[in-house]
Rosetta silent file (secondary structure, phi, psi, omega in degrees, C-alpha in Angstrom):
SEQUENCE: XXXXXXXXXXXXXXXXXXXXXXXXXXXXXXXXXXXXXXXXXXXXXXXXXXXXXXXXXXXXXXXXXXXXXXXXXXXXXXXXXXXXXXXXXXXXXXXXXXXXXXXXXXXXXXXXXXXXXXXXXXXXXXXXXXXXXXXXXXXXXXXXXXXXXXXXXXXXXXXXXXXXXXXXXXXXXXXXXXXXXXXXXXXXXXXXXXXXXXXXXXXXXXXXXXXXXXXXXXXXXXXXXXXXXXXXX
SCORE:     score description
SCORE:     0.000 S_00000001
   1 L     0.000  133.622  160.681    0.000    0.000    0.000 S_00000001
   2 L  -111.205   93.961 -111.016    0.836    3.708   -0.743 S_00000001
   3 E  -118.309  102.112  177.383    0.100    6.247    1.517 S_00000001
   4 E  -109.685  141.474  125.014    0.716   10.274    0.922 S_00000001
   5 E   -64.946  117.505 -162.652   -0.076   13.377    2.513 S_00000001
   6 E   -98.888  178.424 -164.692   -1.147   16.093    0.363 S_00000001
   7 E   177.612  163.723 -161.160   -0.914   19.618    1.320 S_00000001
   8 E  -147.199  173.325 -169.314   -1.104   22.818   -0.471 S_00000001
   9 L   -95.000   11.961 -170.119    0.955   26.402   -0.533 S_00000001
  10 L  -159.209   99.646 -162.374   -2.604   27.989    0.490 S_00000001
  11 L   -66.442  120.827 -158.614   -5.971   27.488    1.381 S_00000001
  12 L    78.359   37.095  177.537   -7.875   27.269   -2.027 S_00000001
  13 L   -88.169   12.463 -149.920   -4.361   26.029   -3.876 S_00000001
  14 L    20.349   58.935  164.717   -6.534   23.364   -4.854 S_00000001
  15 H   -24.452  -63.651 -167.421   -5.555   20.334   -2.462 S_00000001
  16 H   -70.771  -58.138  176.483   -9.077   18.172   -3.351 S_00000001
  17 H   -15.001  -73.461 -178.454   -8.907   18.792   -7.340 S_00000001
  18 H   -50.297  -59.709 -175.158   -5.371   17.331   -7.228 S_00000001
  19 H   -48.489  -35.967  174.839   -6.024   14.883   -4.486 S_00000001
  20 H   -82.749  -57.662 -173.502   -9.627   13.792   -6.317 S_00000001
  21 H   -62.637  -29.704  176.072   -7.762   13.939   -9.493 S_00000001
  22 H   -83.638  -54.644  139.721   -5.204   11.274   -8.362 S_00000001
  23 H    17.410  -61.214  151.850   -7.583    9.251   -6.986 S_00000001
  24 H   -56.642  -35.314  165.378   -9.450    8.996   -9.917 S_00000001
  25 H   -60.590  -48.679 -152.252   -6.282    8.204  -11.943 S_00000001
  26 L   -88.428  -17.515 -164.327   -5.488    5.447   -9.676 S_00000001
  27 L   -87.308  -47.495 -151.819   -9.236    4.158   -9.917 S_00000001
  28 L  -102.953    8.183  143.235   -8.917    3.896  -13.555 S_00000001
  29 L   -88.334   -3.768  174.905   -5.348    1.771  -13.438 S_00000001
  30 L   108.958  -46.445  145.702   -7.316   -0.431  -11.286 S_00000001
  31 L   -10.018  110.789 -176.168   -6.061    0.565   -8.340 S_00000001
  32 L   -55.473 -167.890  179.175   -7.914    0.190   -4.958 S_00000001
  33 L  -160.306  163.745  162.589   -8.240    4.015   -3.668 S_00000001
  34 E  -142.506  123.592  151.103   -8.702    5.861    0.054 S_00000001
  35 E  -121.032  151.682 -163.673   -9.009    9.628    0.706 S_00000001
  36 E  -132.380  124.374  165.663   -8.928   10.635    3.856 S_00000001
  37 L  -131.322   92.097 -121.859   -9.939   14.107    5.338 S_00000001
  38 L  -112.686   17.112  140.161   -9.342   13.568    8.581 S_00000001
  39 L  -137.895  104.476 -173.178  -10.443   17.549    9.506 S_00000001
  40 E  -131.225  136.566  177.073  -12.636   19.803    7.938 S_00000001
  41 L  -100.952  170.307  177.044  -14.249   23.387    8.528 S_00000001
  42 L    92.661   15.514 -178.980  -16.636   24.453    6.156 S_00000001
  43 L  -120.891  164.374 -171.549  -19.338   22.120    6.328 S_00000001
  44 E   -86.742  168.550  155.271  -22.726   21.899    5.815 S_00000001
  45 E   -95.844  123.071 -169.099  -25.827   20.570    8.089 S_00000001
  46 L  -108.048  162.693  160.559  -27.226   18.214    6.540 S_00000001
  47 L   -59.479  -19.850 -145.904  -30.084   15.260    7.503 S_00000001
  48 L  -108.695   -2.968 -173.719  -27.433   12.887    7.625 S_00000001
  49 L   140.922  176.393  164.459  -24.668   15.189   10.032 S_00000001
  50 E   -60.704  167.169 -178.483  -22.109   17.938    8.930 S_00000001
  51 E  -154.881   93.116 -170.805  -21.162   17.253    5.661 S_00000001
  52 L  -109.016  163.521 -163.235  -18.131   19.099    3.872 S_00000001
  53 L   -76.812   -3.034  169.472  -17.643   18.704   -0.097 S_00000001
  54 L   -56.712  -62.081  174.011  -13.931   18.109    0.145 S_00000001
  55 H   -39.412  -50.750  158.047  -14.500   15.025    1.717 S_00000001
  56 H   -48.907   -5.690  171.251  -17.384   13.976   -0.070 S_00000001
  57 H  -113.751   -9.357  139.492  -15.375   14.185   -3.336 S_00000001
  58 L   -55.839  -42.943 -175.879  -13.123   11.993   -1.667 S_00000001
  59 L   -80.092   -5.441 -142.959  -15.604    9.640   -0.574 S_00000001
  60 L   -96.422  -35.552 -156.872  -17.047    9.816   -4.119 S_00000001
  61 L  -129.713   30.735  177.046  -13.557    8.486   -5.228 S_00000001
  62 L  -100.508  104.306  150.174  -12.733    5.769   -2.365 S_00000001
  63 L  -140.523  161.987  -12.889  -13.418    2.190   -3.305 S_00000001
  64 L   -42.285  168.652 -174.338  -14.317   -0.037   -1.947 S_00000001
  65 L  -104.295  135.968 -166.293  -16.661    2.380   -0.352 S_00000001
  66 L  -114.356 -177.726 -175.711  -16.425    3.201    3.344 S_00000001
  67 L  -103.368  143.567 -171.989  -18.782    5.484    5.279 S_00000001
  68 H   -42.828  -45.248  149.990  -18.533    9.315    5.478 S_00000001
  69 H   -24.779  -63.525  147.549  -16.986    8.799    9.173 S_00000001
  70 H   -62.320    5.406 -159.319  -14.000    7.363    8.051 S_00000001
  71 L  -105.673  -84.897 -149.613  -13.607    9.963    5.627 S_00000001
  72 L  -127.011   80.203  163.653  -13.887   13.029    8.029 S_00000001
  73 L   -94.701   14.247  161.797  -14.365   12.116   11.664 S_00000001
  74 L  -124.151   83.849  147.304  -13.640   15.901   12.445 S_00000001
  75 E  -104.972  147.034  176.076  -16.331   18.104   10.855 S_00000001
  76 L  -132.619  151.197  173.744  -17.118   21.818   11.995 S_00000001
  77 L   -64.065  -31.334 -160.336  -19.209   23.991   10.704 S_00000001
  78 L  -109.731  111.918  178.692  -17.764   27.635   10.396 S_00000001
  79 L   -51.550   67.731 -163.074  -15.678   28.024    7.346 S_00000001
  80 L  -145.167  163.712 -136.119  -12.481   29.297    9.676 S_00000001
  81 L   -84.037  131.218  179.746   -8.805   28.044   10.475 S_00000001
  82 L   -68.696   16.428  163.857   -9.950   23.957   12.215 S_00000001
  83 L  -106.394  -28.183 -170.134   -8.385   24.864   15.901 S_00000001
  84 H   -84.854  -44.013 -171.417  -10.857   28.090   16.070 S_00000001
  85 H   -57.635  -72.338 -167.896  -13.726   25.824   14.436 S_00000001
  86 H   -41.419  -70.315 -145.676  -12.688   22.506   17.099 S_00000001
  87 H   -53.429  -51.026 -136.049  -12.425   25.671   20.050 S_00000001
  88 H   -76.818  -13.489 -169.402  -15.753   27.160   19.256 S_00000001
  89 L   -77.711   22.184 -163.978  -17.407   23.456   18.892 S_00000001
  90 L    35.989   49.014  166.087  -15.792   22.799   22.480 S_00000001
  91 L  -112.266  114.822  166.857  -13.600   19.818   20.733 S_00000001
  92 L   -70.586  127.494 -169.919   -9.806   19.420   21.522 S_00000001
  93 L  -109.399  113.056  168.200   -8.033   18.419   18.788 S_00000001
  94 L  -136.855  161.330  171.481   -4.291   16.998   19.256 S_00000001
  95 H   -34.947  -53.991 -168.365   -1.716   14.946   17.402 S_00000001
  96 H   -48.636  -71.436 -151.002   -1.806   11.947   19.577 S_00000001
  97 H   -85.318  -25.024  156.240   -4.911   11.402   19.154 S_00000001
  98 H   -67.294   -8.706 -178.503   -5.608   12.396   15.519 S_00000001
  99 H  -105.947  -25.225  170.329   -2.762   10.291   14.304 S_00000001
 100 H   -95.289  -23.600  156.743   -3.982    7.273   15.940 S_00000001
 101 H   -46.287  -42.533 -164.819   -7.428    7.764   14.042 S_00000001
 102 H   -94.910    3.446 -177.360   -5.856    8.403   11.048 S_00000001
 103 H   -71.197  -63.027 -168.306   -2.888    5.027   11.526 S_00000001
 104 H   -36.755  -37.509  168.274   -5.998    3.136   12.017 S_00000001
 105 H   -75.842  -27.096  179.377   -7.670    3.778    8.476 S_00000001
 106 H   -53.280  -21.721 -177.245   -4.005    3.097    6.961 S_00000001
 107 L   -84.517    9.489  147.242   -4.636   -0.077    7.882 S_00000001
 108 L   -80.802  151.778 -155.179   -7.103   -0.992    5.082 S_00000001
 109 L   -79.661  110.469 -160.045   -5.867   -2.807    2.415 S_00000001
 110 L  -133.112  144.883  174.581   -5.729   -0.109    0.086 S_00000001
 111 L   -77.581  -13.220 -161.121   -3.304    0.320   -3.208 S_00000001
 112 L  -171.768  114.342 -154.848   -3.408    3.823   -2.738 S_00000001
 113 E  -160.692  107.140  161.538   -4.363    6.529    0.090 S_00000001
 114 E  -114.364  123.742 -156.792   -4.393   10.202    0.509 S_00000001
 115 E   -96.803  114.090 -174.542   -4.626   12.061    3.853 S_00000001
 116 E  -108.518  123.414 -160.118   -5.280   15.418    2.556 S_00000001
 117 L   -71.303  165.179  160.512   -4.308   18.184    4.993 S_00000001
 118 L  -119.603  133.760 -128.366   -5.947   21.458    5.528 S_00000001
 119 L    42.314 -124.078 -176.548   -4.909   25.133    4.181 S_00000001
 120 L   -73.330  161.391  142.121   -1.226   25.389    4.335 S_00000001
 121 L   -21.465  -52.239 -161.840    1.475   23.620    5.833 S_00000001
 122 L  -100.787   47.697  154.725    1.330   25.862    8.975 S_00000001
 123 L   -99.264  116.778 -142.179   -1.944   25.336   10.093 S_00000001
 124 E   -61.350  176.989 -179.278   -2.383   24.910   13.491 S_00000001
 125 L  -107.093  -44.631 -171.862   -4.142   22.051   14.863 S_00000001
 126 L  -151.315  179.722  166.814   -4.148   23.532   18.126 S_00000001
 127 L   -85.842   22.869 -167.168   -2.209   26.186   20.030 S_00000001
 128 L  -141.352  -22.309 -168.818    1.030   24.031   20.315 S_00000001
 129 L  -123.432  156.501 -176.500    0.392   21.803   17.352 S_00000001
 130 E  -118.952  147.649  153.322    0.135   22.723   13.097 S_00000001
 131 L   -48.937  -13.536  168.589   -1.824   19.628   11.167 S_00000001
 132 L   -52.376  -45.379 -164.980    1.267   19.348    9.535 S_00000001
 133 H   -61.067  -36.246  166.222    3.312   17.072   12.538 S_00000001
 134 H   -16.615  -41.994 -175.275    0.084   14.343   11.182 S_00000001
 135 H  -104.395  -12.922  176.270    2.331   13.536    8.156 S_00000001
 136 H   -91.015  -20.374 -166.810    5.968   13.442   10.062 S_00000001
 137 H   -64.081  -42.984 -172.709    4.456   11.496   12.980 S_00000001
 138 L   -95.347   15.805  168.433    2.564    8.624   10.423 S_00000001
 139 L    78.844   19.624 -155.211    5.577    8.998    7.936 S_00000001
 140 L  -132.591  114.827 -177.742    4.078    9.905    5.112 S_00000001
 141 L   -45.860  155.820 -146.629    5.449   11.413    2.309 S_00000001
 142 E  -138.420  131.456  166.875    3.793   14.690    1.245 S_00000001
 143 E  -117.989  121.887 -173.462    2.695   16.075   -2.287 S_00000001
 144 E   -62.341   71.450  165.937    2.763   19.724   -2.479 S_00000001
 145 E   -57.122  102.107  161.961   -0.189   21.253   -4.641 S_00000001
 146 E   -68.948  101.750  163.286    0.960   24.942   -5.968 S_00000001
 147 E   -71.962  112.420 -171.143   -1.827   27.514   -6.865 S_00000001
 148 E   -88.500  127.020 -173.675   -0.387   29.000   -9.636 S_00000001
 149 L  -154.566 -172.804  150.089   -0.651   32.808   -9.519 S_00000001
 150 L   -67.114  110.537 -159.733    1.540   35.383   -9.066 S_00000001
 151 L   109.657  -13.311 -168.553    3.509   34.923   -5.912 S_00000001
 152 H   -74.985    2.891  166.257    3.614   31.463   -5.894 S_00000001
 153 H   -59.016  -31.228 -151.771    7.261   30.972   -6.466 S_00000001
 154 H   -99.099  -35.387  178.135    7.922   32.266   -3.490 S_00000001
 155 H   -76.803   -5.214  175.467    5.060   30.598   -1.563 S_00000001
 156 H   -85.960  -40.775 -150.213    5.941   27.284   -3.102 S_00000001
 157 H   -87.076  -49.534 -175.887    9.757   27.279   -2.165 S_00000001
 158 H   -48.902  -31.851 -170.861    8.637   28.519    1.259 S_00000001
 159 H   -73.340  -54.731 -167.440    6.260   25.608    1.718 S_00000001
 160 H   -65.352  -34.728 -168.635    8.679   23.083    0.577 S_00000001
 161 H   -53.302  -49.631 -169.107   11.650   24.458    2.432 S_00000001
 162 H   -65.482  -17.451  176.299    9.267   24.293    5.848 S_00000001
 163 H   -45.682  -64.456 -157.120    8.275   20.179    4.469 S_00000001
 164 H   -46.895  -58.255  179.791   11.868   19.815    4.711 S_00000001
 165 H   -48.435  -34.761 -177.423   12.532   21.399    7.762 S_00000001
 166 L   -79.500    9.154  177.765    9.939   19.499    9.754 S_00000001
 167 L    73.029    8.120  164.438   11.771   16.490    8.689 S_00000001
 168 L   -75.058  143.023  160.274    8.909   15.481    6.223 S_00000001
 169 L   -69.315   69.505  174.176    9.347   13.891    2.276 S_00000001
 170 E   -52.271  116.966 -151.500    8.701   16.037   -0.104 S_00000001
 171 E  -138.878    4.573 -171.926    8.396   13.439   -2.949 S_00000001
 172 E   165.710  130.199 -176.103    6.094   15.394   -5.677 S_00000001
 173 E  -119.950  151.467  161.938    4.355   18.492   -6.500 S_00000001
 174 E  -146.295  144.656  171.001    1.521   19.368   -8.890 S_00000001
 175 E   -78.759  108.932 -158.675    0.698   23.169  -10.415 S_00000001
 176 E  -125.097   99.274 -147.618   -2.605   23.825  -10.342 S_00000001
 177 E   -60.963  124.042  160.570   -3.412   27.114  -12.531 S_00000001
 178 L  -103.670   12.482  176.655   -5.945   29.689  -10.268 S_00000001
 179 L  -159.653  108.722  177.334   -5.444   32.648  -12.721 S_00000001
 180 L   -37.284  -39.387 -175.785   -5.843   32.602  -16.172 S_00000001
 181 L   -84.995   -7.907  155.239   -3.777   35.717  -16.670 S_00000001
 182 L   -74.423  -26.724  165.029   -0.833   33.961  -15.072 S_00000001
 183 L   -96.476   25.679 -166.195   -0.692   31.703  -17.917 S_00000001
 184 L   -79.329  -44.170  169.372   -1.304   34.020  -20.546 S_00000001
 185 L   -81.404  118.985 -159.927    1.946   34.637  -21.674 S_00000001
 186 H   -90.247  -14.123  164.496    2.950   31.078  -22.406 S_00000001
 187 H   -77.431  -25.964  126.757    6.873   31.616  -22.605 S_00000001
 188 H    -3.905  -76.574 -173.559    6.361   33.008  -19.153 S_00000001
 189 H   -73.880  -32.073 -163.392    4.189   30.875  -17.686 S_00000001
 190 H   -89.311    1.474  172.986    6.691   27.902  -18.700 S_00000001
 191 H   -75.112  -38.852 -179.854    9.441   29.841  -17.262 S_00000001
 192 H   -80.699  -24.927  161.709    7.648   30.333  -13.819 S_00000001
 193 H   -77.479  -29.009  138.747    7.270   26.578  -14.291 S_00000001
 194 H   -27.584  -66.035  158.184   10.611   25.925  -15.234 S_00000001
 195 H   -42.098  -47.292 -173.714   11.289   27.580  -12.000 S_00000001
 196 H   -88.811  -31.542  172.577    9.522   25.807   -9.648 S_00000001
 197 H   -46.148  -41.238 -170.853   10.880   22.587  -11.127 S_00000001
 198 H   -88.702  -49.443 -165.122   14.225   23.360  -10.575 S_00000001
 199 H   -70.624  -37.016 -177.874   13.928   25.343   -6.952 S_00000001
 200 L   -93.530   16.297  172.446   11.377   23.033   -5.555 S_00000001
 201 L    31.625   39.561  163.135   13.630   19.930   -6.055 S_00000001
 202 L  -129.671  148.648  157.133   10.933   17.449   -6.589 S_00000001
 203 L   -40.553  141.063  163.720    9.317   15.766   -9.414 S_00000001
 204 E  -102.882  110.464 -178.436    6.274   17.687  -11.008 S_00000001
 205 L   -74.860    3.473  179.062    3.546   15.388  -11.035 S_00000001
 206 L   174.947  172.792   76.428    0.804   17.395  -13.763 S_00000001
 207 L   -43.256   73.254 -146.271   -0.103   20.786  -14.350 S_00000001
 208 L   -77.749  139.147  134.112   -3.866   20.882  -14.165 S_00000001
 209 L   -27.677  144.843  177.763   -5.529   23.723  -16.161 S_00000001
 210 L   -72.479  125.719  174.039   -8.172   26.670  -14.964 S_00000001
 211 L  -111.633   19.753 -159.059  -11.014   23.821  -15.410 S_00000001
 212 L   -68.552  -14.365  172.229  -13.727   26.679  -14.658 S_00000001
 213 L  -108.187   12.865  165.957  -15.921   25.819  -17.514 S_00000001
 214 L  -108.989  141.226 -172.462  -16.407   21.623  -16.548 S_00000001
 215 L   -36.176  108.424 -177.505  -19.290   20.844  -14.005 S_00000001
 216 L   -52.929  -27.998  146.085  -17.556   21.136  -10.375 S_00000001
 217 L   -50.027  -68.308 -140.206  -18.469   16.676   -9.902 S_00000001
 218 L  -100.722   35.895 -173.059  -16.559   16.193  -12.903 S_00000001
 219 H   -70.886  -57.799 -169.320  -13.091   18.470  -12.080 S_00000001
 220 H   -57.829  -18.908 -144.674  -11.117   15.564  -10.795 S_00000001
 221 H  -120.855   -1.865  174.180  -11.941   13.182  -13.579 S_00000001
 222 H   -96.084  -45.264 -133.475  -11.014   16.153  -16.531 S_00000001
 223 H   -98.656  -25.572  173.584   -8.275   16.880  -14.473 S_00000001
 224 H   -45.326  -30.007 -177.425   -6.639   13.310  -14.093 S_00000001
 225 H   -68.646   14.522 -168.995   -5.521   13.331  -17.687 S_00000001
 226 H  -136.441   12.121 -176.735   -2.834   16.264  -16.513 S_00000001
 227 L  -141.844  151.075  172.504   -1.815   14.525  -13.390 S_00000001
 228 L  -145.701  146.587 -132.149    0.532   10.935  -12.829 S_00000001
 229 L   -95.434  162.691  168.833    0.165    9.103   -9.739 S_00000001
 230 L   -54.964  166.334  179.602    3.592    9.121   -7.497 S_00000001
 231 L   -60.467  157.510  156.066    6.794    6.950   -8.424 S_00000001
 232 L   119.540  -26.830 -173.142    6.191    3.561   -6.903 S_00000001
 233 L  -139.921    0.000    0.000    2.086    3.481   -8.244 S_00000001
């Protein structure tokens, strides 16, 4: 089994696209699949419980199919950083204990499984802990999604430099365009990609395209054909 943490240089770098998009690639090599969200703000009320649509476009692209609960056993409601959301819902969140939730789904037999993180790198968990220590505690090698805009050179090198630092794998990145007008010039655009290739010292696993005119259900499954699964799957 192969197990990743994904993670992104931003909140809205578009972590689930990519994350959905491999997923789907992996489904359609045959490949058993897991996504994992193992905290999410941002969700709705629903009959059936909170409900948020990262996750659900995870569970959408898990088989076999497990129940929303393994998916997300931390949802909150109020679209806000997940230690202020956990505070206001009077739930303590910590490493220990979020890492033994999330070992536990690693243990299904799965060909493929991604615990996809939330905002940034740096986001705390708590007021002592970032959601980050979740991938050096379980080991798990980390794929970097870049929202490509203007600034992101600098917020991608920052991101990876802090993987590194925390003693994490950076093992694979994917570019994921969020502004049309970044790619406009295309000797440019392949320059600032050029760039990140060489500075972020990892493989680039796709480039997905601004996908803004396909159906927001079908993003991951336009977007697989721009994305290849890590070395190793």
């Amino acid at each position: 089994m192969s197990a990743y943490f994904v993670t992104g240089t931003d909140t809205d770098a578009g972590k689930t696209l990519v994350a959905a998009g491999l997923l789907a690639l992996a489904r359609a090599r045959g490949l058993t699949t897991l996504g994992l969200k193992p905290v999410a703000s941002g969700c709705a009320n629903t009959p059936d419980g909170l409900r948020n649509d990262d996750a659900l476009a995870l569970l959408a692209r898990s088989v076999p199919a497990v129940s929303y609960d393994t998916i997300n056993p931390f949802a909150f409601e109020p679209a806000i950083a997940p230690h202020l959301a956990a505070r206001r819902a009077g739930v303590q969140l910590d490493l220990a204990g979020l890492s033994e939730q999330v070992a536990a789904r690693l243990q299904a037999p799965r060909d493929f499984t991604l615990v996809e993180g939330a905002g940034g790198w740096r986001v705390p968990l708590n007021d002592s802990e970032d959601l980050a220590g979740l991938a050096t505690r379980l080991d798990l090698p980390v794929i970097l999604v870049v929202g490509l805009k203007l600034g992101c050179l600098n917020h991608a090198r920052l991101t990876a430099e802090a993987i590194r630092a925390d003693g994490a794998r950076l093992v694979g990145w994917v570019g994921n365009l969020l502004d049309a007008d970044f790619a406009r010039d295309e000797s440019l655009y392949a320059d600032n990609l050029a760039t990140l290739q060489r500075t972020l010292d990892a493989p680039c696993l796709g480039v997905v395209p601004r996908l803004s005119r396909v159906a927001p259900a079908r993003r991951p499954e336009a977007a697989l054909t721009h994305l290849e699964l890590p070395h190793g799957n």
